[in-house]
C-alpha positions in Angstrom: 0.0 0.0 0.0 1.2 3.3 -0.9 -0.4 6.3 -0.3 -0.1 10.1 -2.1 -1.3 11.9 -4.6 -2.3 11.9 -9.0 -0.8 14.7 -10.7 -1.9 14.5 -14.7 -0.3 18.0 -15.8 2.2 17.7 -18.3 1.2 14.0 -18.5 -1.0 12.3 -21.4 -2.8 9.8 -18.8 -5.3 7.4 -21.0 -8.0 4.7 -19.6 -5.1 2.7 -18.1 -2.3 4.8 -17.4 -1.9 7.9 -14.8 1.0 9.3 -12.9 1.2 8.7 -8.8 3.4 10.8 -6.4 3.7 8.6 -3.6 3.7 10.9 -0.1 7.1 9.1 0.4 8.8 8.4 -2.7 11.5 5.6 -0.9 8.3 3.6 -0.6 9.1 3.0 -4.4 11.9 0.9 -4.1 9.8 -1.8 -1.7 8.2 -2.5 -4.6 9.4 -5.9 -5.3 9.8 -8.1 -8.7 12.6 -8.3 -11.2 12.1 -4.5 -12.7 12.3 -0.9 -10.6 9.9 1.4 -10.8 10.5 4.2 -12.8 10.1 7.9 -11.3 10.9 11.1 -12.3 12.6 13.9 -9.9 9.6 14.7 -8.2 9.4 11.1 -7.3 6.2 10.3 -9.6 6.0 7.3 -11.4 4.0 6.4 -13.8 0.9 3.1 -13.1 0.0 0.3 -15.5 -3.0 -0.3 -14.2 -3.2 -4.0 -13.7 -5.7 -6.4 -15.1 -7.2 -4.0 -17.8 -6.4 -2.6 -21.4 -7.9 0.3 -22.5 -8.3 1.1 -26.5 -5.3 3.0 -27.7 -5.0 7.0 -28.1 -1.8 6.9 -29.4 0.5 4.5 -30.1 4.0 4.5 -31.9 4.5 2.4 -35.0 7.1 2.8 -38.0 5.8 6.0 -39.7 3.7 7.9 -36.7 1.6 7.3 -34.0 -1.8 5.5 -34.5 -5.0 5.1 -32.2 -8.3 3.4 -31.9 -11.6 5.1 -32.0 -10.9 8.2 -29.8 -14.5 8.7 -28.8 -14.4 5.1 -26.6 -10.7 5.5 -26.2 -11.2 9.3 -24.5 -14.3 7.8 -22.5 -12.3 5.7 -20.2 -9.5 8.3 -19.9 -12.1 10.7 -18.8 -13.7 8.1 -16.5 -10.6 7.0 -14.8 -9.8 10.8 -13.9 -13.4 11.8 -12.9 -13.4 8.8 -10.7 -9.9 9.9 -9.1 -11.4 13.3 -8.5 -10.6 15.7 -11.3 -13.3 17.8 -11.7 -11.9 19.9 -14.9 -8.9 19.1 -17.6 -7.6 21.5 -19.8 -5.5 19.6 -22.9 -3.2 20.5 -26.0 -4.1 17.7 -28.0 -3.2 14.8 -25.7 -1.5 16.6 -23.1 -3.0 17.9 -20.5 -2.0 21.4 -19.2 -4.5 22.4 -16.3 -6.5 20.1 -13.9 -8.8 21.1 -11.6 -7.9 20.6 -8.6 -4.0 20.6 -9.0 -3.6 16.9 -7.4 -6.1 14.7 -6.2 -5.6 12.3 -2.6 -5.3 8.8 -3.9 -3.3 5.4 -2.9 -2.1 2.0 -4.9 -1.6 -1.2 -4.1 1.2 -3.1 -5.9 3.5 -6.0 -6.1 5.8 -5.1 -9.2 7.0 -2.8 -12.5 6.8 -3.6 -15.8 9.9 -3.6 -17.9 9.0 0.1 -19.0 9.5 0.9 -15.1 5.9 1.4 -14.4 4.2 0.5 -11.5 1.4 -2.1 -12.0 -1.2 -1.0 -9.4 -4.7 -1.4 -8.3 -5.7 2.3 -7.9 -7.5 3.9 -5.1 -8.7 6.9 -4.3 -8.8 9.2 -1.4 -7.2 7.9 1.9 -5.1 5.0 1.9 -7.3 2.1 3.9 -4.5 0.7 5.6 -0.7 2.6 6.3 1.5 3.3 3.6 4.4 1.5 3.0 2.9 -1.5 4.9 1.3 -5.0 3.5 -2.2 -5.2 2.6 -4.4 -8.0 1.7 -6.5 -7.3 -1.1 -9.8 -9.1 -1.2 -12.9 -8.6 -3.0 -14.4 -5.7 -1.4 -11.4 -3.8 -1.9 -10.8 -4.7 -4.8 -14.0 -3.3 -5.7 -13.2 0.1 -4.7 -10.1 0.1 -7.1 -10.1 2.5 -10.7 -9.5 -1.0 -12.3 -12.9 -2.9 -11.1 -15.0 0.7 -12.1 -13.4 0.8 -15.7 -14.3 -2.7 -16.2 -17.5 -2.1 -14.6 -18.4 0.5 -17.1 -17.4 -1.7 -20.0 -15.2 1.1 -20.8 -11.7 -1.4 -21.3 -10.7 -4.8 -22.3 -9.7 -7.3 -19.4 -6.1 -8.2 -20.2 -5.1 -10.7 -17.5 -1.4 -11.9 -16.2 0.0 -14.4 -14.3 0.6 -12.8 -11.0 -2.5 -11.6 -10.7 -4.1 -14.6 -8.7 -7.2 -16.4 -9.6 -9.8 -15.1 -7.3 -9.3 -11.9 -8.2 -9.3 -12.2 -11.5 -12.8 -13.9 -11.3 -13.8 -10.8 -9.3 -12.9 -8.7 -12.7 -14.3 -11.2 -14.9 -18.0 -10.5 -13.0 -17.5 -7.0 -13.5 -16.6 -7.5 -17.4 -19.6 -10.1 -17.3 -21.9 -6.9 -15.7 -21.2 -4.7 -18.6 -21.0 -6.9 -21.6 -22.8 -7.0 -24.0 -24.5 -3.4 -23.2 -22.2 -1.0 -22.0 -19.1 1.1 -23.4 -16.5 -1.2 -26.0 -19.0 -4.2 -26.0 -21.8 -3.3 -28.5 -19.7 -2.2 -30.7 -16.6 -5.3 -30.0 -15.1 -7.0 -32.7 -12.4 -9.0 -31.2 -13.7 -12.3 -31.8 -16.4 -11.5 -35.1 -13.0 -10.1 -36.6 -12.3 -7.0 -38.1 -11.8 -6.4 -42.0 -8.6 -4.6 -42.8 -8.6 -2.7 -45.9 -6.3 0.2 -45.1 -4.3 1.6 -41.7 -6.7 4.4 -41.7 -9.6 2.4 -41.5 -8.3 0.1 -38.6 -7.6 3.0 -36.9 -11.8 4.3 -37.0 -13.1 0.2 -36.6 -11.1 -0.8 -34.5 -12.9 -2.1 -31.3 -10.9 -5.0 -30.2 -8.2 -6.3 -27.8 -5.9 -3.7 -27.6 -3.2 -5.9 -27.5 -4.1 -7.4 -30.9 -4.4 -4.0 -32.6 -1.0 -3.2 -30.9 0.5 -6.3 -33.2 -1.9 -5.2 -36.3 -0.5 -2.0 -36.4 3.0 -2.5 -35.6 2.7 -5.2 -38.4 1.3 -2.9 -41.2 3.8 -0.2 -40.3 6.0 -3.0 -41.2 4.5 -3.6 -44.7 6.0 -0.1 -46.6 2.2 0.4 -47.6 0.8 -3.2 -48.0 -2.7 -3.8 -46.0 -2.4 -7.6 -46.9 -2.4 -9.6 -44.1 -0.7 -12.9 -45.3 2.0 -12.6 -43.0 0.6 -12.2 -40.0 0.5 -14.8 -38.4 4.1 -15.5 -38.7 4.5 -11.9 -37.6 2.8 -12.9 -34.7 4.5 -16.5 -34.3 8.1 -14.1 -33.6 6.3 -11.8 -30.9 6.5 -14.6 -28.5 3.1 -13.8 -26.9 2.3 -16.9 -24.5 -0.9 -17.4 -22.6 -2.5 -19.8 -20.7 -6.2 -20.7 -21.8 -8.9 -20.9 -19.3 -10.5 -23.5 -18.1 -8.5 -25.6 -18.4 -4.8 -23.7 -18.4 -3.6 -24.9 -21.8 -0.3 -23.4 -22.5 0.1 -21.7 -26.0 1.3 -19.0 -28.0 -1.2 -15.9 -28.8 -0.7 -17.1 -32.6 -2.6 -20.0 -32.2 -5.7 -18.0 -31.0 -5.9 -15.3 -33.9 -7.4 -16.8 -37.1 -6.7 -14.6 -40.4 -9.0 -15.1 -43.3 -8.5 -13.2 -46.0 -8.3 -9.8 -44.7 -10.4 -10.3 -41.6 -8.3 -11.1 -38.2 -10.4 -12.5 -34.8 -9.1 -13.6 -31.8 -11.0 -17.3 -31.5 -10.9 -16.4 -27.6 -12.5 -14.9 -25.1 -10.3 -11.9 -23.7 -11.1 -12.8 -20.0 -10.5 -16.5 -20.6 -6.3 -15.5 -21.4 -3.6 -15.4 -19.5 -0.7 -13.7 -20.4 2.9 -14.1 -19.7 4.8 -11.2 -18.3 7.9 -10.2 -20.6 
């Protein structure tokens, strides 16, 4: 448990991602796992909020950045920081550069960094329930009060599981997705696993409600492809990503490939997102 303050001025923070000033910024290096988390001189670092996957505002491929379809994509940004306690955001594009109030009270609860440096975190807000810098057991009900559980809530982002997160949490997110689906936020308009038709990089970037993951390797792929659209080599793209997941129920242990089935020019994930597992790079 750590407990401080969100600062989003000068930051771009999206449906999953939002920078954290701890009160004590050493509490930063109890954070355990194989990867440190990354802060800046003030002491903020930057959360990957665990468990969910929100649709891209901009992402980097070969050529320029890329996004999916801003209106859902700006919807769970604009969730996660009303539900922190911003009240107003003035932005330059995707930068924002005012926020009403200046910083907002809130507290996380993590185990470990990503390779990037940033800290995967259930995110809270308001006072920490238990002292900072301390252990805390995270069950359902507090789970429930986390950024992650509302956003998932809301239908507003994908559930994008990994291994450390431990089963009966996950099957508390996977009621929450269950809540929303097939009603509210991505899910009317999901195409994940009916596929989506590619016919330019344009067009992918307007249709494209799916895993986020998935149109992460889509795009990074046709940025690839000096102007081709055709997606016969996908899936050996994919086969050299080295994406591995476990498949629920019953755990089977395969690579991402095996679950995305290209026909023609139509990709589909043959999996439900909530039934993957992914492997931590």
């Amino acid at each position: 448990m750590i407990a401080g303050e969100y600062r989003v001025v000068g930051a771009q923070p999206d449906g999953d991602s939002i920078r954290f000033y701890p009160d004590d910024p050493s509490q930063w290096d109890d954070v355990g796992g194989s990867y440190a988390v990354q802060r800046n001189a003030s002491g903020g670092a930057q959360l990957r909020l665990d468990a969910i996957d929100a649709l891209e505002t901009h992402f980097a491929i070969q050529g320029g950045m890329v996004s999916q379809p801003l209106g859902l994509a700006h919807s769970a940004r604009d969730e996660l920081l009303r539900w922190v306690g911003f009240t107003g955001i003035t932005r330059s594009d995707e930068t924002v550069t005012a926020s009403v109030p200046t910083t907002v009270r809130g507290y996380v609860l993590t185990r470990s960094a990503d390779k990037y440096g940033r800290c995967i975190a259930f995110a809270g807000r308001g006072d920490s329930p238990a002292p900072s810098g301390g252990q805390a057991y995270v069950d359902a009900k507090l789970l429930r009060q986390s950024a992650n559980y509302r956003l998932l809530q809301r239908g507003l982002v994908y559930p994008t599981y990994y291994r450390k997160l431990f089963p009966d949490l996950r099957a508390v997110f996977t009621t929450a997705v269950n809540q929303a689906r097939p009603t509210r936020g991505i899910w009317p308009g999901d195409l994940t696993q009916l596929g989506l038709t590619v016919s330019s990089l344009d067009q992918v970037q307007q249709d494209a409600i799916i895993l986020p993951k998935l149109f992460r390797r889509l795009t990074t792929y046709l940025g690839l492809s000096d102007g081709s659209t055709s997606l016969a080599g996908f899936p050996a793209y994919l086969d050299q990503q080295a994406d591995y997941v476990y498949v629920m129920p019953d755990l089977h242990y395969t690579g991402l490939s095996t679950l995305i089935e290209v026909s023609d020019q139509t990709v589909r994930l043959t999996t439900a997102p909530e039934l993957l597992i992914f492997e931590e790079k």
